[in-house]
TORZA-67866 format. One record per residue: residue in one letter; y, x, z of N, C-alpha, C in turn. Coordinates in steps of 0.02 Angstrom, whole numbers, plus 32768, in hexadecimal, padded with zeros to 4 digits. Example, Ala and Ser with C-alpha at 12.3 -4.5 7.8 and 13.67 -1.06 7.14 Angstrom:
<torkes>
A7EE4829481867F1F826781867F5B82948186
S7F90828281627FCB82AC816580028285818A
</torkes>
This chain:
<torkes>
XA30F272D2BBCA2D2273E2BE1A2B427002C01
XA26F26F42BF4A24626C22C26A23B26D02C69
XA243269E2C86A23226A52CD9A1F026662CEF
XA1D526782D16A1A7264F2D3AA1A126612D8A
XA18926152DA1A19626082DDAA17026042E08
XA160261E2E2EA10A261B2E65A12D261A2EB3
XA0FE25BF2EC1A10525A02EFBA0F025EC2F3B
XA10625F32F7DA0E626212FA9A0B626082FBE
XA07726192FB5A03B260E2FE2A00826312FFF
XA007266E2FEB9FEC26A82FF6A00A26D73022
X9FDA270430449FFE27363081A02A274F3051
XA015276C3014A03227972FEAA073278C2FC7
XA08327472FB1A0BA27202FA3A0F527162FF2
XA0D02711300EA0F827173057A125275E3063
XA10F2781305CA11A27CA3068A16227D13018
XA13327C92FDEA17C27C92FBDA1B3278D2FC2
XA19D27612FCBA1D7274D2FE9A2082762300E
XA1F227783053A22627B63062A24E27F93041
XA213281C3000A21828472FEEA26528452FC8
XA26A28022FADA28D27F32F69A2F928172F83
XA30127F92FB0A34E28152FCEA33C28522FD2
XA31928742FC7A31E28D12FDCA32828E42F86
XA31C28BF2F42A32928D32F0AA36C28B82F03
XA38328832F1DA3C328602F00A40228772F2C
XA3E8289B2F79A41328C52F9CA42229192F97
XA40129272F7BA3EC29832F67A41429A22F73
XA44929832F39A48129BD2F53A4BB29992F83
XA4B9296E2F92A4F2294B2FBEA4EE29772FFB
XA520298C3011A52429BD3055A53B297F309D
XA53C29473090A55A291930C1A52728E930DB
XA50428CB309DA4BC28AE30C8A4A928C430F9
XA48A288E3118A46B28B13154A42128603152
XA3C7288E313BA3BA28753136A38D28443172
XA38E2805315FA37227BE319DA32D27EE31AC
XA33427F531E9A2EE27F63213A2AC27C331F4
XA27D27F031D5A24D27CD31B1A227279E31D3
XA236279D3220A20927753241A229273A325F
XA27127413243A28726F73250A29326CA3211
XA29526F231DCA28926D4318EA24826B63190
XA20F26DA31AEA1C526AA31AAA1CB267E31DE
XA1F026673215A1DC2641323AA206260F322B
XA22C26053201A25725BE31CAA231259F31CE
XA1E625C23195A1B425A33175A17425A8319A
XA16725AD31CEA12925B6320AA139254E3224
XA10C25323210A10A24EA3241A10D24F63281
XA0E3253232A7A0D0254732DDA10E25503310
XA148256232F8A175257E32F3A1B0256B32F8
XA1B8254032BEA1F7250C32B0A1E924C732C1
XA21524B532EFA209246C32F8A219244332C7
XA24324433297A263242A325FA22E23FB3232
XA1E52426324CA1AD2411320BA18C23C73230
XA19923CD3269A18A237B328EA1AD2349326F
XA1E523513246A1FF23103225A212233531EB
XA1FD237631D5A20D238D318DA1C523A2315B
XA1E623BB3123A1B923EB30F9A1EE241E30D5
XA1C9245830CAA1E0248F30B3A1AD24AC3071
XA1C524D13048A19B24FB302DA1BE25143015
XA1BE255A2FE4A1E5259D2FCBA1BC25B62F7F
XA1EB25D32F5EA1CD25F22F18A1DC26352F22
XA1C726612EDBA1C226A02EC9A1D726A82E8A
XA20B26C62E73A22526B92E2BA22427132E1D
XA1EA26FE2DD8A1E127492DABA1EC274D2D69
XA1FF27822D4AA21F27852D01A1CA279C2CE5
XA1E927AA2C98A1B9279D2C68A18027D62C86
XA19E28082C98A181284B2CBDA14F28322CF6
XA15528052D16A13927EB2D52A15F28182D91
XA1AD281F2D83A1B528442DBDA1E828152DEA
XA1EA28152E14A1F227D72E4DA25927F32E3F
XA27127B22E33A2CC27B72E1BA2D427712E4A
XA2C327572E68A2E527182E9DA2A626F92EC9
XA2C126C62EE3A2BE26AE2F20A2D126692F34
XA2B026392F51A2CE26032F5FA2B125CE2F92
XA2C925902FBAA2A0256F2FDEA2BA251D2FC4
XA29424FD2FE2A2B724AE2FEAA28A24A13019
XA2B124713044A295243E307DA2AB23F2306E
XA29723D53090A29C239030B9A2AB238230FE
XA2EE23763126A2E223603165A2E323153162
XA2C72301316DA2BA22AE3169A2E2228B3191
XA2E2229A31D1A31F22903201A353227D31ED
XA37222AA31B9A3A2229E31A1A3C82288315C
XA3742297312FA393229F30E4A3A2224F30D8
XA399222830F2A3A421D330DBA3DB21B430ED
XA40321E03121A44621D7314EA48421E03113
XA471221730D7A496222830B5A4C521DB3082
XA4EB21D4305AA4FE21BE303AA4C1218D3005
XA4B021D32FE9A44621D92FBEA424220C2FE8
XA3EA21F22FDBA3B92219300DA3BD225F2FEC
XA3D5229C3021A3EF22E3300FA3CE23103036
XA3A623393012A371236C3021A38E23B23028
XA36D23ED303BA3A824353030A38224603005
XA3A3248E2FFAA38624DA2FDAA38724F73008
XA37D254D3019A3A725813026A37725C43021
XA39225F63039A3612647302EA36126482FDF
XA3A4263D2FCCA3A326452F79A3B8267D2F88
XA39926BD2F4CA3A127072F3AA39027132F0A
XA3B9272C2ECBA3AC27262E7CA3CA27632E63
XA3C0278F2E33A3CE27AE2E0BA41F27812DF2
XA44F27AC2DCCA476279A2DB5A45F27762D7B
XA45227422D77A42927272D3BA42F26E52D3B
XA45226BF2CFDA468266D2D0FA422264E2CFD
XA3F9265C2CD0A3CC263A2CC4A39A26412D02
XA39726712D02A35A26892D54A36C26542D9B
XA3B1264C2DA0A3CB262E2DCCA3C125CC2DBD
XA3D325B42D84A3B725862D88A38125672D81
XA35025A12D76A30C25942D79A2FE25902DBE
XA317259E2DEBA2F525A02E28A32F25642E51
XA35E254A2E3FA381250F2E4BA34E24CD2E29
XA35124BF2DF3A30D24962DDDA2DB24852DFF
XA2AE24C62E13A28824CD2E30A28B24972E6F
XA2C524B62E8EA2C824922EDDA2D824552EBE
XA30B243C2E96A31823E32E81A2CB23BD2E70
XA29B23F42E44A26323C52E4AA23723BA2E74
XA23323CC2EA5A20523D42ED4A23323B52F03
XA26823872F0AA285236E2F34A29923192F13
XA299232F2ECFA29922D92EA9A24422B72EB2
XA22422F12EA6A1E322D32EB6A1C622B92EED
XA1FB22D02F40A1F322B02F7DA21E22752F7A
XA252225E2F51A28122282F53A2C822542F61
XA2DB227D2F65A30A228D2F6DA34022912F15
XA37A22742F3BA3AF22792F0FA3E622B02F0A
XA3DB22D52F31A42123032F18A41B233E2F6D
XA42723832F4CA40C23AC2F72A44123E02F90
XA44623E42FDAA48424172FEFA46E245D2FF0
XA49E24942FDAA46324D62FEBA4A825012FE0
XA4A9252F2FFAA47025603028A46D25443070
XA43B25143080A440251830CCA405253230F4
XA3E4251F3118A3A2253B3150A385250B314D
XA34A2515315DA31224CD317CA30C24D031CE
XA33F24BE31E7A34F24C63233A3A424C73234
XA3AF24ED327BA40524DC327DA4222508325E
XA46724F73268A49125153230A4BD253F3240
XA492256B327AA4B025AC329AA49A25FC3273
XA45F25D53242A4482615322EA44225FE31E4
XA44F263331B0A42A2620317AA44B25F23148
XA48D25CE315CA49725993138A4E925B33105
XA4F125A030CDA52A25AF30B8A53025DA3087
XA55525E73052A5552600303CA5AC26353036
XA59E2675302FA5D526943042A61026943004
XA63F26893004A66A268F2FD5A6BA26BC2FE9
XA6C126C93024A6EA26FF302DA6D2271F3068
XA7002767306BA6F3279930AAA6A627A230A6
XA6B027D73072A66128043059A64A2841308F
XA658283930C2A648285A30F7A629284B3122
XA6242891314CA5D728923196A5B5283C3190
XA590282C3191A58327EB3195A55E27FD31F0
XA58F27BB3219A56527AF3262A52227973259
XA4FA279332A7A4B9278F32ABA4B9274E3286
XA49B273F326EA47F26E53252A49F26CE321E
XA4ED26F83206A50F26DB31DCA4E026F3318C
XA50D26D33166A4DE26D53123A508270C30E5
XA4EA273D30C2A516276B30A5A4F8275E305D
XA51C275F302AA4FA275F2FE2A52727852FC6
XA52627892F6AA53927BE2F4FA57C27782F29
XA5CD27972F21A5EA27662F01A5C127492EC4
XA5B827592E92A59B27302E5AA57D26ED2E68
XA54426ED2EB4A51626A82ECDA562265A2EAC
XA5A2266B2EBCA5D426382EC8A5B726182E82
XA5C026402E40A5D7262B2E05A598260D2DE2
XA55A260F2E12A51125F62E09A51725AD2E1D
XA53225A12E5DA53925792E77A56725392E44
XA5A125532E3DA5CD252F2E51A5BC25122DE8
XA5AC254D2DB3A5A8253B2D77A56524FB2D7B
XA52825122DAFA50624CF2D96A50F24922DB1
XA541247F2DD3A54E24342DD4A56124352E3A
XA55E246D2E68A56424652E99A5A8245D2EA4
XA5BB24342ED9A5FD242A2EF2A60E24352F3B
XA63C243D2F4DA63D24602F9CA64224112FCB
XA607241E2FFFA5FD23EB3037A62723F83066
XA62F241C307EA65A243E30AAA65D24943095
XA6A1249C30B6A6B3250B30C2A6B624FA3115
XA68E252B3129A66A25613157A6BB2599315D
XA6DA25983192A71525D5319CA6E525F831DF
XA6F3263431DBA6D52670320AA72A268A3215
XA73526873261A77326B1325AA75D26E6328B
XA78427373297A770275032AAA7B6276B32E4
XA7AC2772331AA7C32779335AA7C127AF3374
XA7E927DF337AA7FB2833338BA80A284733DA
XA7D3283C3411A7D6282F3454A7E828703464
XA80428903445A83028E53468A85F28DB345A
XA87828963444A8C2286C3454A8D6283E3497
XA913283834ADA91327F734D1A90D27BD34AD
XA90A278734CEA8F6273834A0A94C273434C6
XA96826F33484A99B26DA3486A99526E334D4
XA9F426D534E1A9F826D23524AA092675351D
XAA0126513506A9F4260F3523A9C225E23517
XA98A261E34EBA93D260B34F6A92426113541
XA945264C3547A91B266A35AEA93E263135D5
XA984261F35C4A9A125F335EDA97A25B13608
XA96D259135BEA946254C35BEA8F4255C35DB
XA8D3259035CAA898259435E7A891258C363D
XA8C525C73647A8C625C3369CA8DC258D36B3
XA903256036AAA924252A36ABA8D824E036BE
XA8C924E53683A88424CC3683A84A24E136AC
XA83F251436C5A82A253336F0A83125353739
XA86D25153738A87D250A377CA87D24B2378C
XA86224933771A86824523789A844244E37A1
XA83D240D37CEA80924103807A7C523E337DD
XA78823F137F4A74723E437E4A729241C379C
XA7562437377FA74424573755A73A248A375F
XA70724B63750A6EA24F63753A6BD2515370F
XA6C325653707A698257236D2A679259A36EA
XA64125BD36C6A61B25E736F1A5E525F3369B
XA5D2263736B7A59D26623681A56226513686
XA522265E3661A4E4263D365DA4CC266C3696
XA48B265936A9A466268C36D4A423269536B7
XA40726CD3696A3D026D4367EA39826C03694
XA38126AD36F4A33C26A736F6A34326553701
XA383263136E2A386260736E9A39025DC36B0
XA38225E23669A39025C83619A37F2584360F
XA34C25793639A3352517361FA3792500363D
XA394250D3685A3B824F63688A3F624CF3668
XA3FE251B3659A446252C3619A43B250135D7
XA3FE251035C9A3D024E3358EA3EE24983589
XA3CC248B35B4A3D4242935C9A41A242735CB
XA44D244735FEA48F244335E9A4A4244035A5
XA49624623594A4BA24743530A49124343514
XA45724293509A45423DD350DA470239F3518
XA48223A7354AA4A5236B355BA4FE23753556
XA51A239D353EA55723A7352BA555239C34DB
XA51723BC34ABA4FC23BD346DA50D237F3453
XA4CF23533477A4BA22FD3455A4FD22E43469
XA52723023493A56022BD349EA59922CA345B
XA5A7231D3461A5C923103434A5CA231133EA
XA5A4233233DBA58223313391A56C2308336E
XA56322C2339CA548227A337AA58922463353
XA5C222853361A611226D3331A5EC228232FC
XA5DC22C332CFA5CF22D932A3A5A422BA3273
XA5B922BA323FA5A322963203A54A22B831FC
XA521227C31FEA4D8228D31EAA4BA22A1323B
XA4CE2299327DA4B822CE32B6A47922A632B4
XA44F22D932CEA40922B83301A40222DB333B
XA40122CE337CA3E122E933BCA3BF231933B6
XA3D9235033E5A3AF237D33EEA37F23723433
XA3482388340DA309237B344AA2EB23B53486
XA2CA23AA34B7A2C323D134D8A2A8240534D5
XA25B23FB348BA246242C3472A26A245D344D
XA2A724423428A2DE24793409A2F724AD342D
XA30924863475A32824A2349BA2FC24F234B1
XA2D324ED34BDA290250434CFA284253234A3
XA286252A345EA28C25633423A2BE25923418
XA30325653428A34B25843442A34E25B13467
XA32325C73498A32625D734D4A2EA262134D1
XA2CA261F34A2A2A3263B349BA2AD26743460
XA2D72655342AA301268733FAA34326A8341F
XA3582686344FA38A26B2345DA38526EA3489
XA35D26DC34C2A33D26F634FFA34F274534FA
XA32C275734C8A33927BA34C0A37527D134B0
XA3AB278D3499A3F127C13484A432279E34A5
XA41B278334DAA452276A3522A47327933547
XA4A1277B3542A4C5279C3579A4DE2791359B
XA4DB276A35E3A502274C360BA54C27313607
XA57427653609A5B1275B3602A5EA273D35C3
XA5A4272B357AA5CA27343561A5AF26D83538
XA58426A63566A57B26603560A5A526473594
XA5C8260D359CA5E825ED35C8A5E3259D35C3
XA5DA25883609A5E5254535F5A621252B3627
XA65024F73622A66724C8364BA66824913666
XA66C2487369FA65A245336D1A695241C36E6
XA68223E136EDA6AA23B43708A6A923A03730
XA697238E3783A691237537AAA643237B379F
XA61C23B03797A5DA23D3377AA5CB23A33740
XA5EA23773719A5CC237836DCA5CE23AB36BC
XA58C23AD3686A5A823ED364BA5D123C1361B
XA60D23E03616A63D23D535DCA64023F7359F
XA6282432359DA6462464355EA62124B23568
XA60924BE3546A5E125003536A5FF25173503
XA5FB256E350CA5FD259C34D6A5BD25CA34D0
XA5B825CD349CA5782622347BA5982648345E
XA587267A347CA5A226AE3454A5682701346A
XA56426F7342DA524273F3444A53C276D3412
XA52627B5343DA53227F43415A51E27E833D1
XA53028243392A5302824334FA4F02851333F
XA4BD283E335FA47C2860335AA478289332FB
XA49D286332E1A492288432A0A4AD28CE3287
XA4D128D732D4A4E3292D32CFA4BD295932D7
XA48129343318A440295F3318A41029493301
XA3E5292332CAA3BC291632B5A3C629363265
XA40729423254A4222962320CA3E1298431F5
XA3E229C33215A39E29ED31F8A35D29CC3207
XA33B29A13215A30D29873225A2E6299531DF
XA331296B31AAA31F293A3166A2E62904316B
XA2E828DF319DA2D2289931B4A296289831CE
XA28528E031D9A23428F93208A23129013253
XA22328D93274A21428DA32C9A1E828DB32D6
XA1BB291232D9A182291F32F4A16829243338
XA12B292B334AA125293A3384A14B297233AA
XA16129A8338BA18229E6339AA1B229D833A5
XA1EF29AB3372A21E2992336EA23A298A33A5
XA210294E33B4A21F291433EBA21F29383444
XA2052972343BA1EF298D3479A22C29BA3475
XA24129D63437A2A22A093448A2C229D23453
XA2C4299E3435A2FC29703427A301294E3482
XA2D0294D3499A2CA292334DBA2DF295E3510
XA2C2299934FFA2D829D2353CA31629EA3536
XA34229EF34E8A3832A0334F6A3AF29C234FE
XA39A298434F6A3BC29483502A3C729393542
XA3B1296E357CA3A0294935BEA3F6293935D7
XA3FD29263602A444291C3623A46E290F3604
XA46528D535D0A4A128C035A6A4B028E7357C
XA46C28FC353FA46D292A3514A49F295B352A
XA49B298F3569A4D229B73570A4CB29FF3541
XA4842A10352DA46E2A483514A4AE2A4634CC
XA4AB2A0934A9A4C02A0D345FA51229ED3482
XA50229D434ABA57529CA34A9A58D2A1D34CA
XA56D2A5134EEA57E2A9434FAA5892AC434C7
XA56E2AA83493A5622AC23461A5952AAB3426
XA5B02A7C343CA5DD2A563406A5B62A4D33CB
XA5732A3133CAA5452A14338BA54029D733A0
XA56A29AB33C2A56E296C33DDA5C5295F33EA
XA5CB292B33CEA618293933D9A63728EB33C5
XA61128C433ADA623287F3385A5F0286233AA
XA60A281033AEA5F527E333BCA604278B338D
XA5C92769339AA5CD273C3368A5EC26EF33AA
XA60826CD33A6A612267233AFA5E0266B3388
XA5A92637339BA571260D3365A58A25CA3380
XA5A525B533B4A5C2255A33B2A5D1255A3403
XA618253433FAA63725093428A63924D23421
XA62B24BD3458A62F24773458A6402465349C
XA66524183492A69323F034CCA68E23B434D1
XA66A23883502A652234334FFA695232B34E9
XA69B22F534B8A6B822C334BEA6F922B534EC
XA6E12296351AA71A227D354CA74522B63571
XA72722EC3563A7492335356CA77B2363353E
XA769234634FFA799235834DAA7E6237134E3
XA7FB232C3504A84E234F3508A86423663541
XA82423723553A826239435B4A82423F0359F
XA8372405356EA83A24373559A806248D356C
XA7BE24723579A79424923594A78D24CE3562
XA78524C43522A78725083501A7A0253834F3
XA7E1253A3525A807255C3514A7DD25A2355D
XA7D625893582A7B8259D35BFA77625CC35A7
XA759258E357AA71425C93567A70D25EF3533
XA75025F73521A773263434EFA774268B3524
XA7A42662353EA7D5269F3570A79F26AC359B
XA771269235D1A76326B13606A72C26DA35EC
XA6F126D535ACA6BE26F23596A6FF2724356F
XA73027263540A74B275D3534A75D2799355D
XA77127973596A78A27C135BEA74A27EA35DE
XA70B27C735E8A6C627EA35FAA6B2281235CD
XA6B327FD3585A69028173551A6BD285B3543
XA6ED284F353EA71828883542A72128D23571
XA70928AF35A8A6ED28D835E1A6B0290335BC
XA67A28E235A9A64E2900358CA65F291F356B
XA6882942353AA68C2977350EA69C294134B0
XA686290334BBA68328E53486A6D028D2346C
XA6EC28E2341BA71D28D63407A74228B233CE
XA717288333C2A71828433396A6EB281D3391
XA6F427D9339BA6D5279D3396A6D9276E3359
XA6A62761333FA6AA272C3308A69426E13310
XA6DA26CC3310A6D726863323A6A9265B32E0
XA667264C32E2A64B2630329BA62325F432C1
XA61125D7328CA64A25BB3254A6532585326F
XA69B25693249A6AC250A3256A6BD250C3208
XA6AD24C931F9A69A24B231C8A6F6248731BC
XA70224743190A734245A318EA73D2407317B
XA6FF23E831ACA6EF23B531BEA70623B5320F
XA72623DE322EA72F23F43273A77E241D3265
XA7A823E8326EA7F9240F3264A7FD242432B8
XA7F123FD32E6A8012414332EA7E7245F3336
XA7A8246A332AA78924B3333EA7B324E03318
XA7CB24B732E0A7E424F432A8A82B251532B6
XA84324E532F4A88B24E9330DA882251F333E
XA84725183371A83D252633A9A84E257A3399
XA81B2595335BA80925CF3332A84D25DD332A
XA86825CC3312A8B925E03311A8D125F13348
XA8D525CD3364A90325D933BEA8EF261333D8
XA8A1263533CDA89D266D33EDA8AB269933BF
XA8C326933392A8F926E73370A8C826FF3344
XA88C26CA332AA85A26ED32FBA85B26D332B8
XA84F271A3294A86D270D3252A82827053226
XA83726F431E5A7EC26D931B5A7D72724319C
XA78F26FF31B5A75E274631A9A73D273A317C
XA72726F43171A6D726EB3136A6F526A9312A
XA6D3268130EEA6D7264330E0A68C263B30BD
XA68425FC30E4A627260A30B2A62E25BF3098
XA623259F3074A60725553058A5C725403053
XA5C525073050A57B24DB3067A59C24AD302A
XA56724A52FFAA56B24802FADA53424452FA1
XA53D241B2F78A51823D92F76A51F23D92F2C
XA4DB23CA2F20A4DE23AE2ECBA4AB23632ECF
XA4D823282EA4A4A823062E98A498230D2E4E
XA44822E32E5EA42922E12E17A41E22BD2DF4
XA44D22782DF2A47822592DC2A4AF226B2DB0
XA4B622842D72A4E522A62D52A51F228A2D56
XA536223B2D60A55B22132D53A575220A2D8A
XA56422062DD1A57922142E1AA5B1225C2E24
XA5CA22472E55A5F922902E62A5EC22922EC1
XA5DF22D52ED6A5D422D72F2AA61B22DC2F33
XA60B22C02F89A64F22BD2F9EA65822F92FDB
XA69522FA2FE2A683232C3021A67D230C306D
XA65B233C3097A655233030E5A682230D3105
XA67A22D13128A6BB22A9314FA6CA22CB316F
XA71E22C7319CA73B22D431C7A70022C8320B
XA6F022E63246A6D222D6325CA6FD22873293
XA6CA22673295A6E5222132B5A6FC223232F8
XA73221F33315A75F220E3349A73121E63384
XA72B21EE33BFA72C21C633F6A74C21AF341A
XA74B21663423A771214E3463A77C215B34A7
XA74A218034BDA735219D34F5A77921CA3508
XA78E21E934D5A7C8222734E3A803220134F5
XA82321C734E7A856219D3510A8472199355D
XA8012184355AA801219235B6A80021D135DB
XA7E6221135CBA7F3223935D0A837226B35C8
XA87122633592A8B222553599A8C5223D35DB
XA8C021F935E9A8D821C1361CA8D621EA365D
XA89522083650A874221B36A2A889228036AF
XA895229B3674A89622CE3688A8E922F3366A
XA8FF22CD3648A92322E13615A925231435D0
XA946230535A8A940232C355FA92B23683575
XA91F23AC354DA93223DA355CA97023FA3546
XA998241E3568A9C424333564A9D4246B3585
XAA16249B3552AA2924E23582AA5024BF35CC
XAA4424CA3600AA6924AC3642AAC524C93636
XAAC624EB361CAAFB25233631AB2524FD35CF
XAB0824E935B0AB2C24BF356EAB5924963580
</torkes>
């Protein structure tokens, strides 16, 4: 069968674009489909800050019939694509019919329209923005997919992996059963840590978010600038951050920690909105938005009374540097577990660490949580004769010897 390919530029091409996952999901009973209005605001300039140092654009892939069988995007973040090894561009919002030829027609696609910007070799499935939403591709634990995580049908792997992609990094999601106790010498070391002097943690306060904002910032850029390829996050991000999350917060269940009032270490973790948006099928209307806001009031209590709320997602921890072996995460595990739990909520999905990050991947262990998902993030170059390599270890800092020196390792006290 012939396929052809049409760039989105039209209201009307916009719209199927969305349309296309409602044919390739039909009968899947586990999807749960992306809110159509955060799929268009990827690709809104207005919208995404990403397009201040990027470009984006998206196709429409139809069979001989003209009936719409896939889906696809490529970007440019500039920021970063030159940092790479070869200058490395992304894909992602790939959705295809079971069909190998269909599928590398719309891989092509994105390689030429990315050799023609200078780019050499392309990672995908990722986002044109961060890599909390949207990015990855799923290869185990074919279930509920959390808010932001990414769900496809198994076959996407054997698309991937037959035309020349190789794994950049695996993405582990483990998942955490809070109508358990946590180890008893996880609680040990948390409280332990908890009790030293200058340190304190404490929950966000809603009429107060720039605050919180600028904090996670400045815990963000310190420590994330280990990570292979980082760039600064800016204040306008922050600001967008703050503005996507705003409607599905919940006090009790972000934390940050303090050092002698530095911010040291933040957690996110927001409800699994994708339990109540399920029936939507990715439509938030004005009507929508007006149930969704009146039974959401008081810490969505309408849908956790109801037990149609019951999961919660981790989207990123993070721990400055010189804090590291001052063992703060263990703290912003336990004290947001024991709240959330209060709430009626009864599993948490710790997602994702990449396995460029063995410490987080330890941490995930220690609290008694077992593997829920594994997603991959793939790189193809387009010299045939090249081979990609995978994601470095993330780099160590010196900073954590003085911090050692000054606070000591962490450790069980009672070991």
């Amino acid at each position: 069968m012939s396929f052809t390919v049409e760039e989105v530029l039209s209201e009307k091409q916009k719209r199927a674009f969305l349309d296309v996952p409602h044919r390739i999901y039909a009968k899947d009973p586990v999807w749960v489909c992306p809110l159509d209005q955060e799929v268009e605001a990827v690709f809104n300039p207005d919208k995404n800050p990403f397009f201040g140092h990027g470009e984006a654009t998206r196709w429409l892939l139809k069979d001989s019939t003209g009936t719409l069988v896939g889906r696809v995007a490529a970007f440019i973040n500039h920021k970063k694509a030159t940092n790479f090894d070869v200058p490395t561009g992304g894909m992602g919002f790939f959705e295809c019919i079971e069909d190998q030829t269909a599928a590398y027609t719309l891989f092509d696609t994105c390689k030429q329209w990315l050799m023609s910007r200078g780019m050499e070799a392309m990672d995908g499935p990722i986002n044109f923005g961060e890599n909390d939403k949207f990015w990855g591709l799923l290869v185990y634990g074919f279930t509920h997919p959390a808010y932001g995580m990414t769900y496809n049908p198994p076959y996407y792997q054997a698309f991937f992996e037959s035309y020349g992609f190789t794994t950049f990094f695996e993405q582990v999601s483990n998942h955490l059963n809070i109508t358990r106790p946590m180890p008893e010498r996880f609680l040990k070391i948390a409280q332990w840590i908890a009790d030293k002097p200058g340190v304190h943690y404490e929950s966000i306060k809603k009429d107060n978010l720039m605050k919180y904002g600028l904090d996670f910032m400045n815990v963000y850029n310190d420590a994330w600038r280990f990570h292979e390829n980082f760039t600064e996050m800016t204040e306008n991000q922050i600001k967008v951050l703050i503005s996507e999350l705003k409607p599905v917060i919940i006090e009790e269940m972000i934390w940050f920690a303090y050092v002698e009032n530095d911010p040291a270490a933040f957690m996110i973790c927001l409800p699994d909105v994708n339990q109540i948006i399920k029936p939507l099928k990715g439509k938030l209307g004005l009507s929508e938005k007006i149930l969704f806001w009146w039974r959401s009031r008081n810490k969505f209590k309408w849908y956790r009374d109801r037990k149609l709320l019951t999961r919660g997602r981790v989207t990123i921890l993070g721990v400055k540097p010189e804090y590291q072996k001052y063992g703060l995460e263990s703290g912003l595990i336990m004290f947001p577990m024991e709240k959330v739990r209060g709430l009626g909520f009864e599993e948490i999905e710790l997602s994702w660490v990449g396995d460029f990050n063995p410490k987080m991947r330890k941490l995930h262990e220690n609290t008694g949580a077992t593997l829920g998902k594994l997603h991959k993030t793939y790189r193809v170059l387009f010299d045939p004769v090249k081979q990609a390599e995978r994601s470095r270890i993330i780099a160590m800092d010196t900073r954590e010897k003085a911090a050692k020196e000054k606070y000591g390792e962490t450790e069980n006290p009672e070991a």
